[in-house]
VOGU-3710 file (C-alpha; in Angstrom, 3 decimals, decimal comma):
1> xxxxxxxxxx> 44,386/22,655/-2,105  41,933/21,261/-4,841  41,504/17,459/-5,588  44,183/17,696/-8,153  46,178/18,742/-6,466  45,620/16,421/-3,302  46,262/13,425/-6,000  49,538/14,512/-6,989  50,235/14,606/-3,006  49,017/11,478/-2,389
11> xxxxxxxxxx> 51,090/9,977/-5,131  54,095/11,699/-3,701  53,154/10,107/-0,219  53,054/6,803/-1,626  56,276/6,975/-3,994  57,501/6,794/-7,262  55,929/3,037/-7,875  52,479/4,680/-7,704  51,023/6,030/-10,702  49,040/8,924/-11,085
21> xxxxxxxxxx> 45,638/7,005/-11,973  45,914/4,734/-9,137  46,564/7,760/-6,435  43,259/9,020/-7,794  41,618/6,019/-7,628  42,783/6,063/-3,768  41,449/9,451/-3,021  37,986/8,738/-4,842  37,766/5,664/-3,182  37,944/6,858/0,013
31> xxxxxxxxxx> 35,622/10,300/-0,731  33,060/7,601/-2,413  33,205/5,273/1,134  32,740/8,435/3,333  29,699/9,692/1,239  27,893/6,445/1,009  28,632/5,408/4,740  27,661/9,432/6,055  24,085/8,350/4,922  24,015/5,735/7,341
41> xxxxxxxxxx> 25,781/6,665/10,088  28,920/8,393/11,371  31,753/8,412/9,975  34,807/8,991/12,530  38,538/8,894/11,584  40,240/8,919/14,552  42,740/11,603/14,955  41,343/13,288/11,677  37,760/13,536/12,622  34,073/12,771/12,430
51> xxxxxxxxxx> 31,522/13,370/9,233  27,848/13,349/10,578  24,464/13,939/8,984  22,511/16,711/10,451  18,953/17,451/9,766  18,238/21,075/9,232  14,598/22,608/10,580  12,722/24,539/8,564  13,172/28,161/9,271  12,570/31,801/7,906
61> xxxxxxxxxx> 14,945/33,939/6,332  15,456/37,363/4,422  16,335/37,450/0,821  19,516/39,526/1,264  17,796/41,361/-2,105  14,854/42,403/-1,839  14,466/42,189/1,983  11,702/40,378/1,490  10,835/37,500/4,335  11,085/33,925/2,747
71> xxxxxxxxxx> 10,713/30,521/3,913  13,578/27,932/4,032  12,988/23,949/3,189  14,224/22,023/5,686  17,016/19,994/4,567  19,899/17,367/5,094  23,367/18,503/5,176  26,736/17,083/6,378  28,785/18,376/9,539  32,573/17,672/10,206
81> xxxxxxxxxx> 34,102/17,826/14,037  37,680/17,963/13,505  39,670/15,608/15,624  42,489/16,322/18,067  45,328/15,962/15,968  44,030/17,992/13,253  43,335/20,430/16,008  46,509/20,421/17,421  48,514/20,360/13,496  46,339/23,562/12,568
//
């Protein structure tokens, strides 16, 4: 499922009164909460599940390529735990 495709299921979930424009306006509301309030701290939607921010080490790798031995930045990147009822649904 893509984001388009997501709207046009939200807008279904909501009913016929709901337009198009304001489903997406839902769904990029909520993405837009979740990646301003990751930065901060936890996010946790219970029964759906937890976005966290995880610091990455730096580390050494291969480039697949060449073979050759790089070195890796360490970086910031963004985790998701699935919660139990997405568990169980899946």
């Amino acid at each position: 499922m893509n984001k388009g495709e997501l709207i046009e299921a939200v807008q279904k979930n909501l009913g016929k009164d709901t337009s198009k424009a304001a489903a997406e306006a839902a769904v990029n509301a909520v993405f837009d909460t979740i990646t301003k309030n990751v930065k901060k701290a936890p996010v946790q939607i219970i029964g759906f599940g937890t976005f966290a921010k995880v610091k990455r080490a730096a580390r050494n790798g291969i480039n697949p390529k060449t073979k050759e031995p790089i070195k890796i930045k360490a970086s910031t990147s963004v985790k998701f735990k699935p919660g139990a009822k997405l568990k169980a649904a899946v």
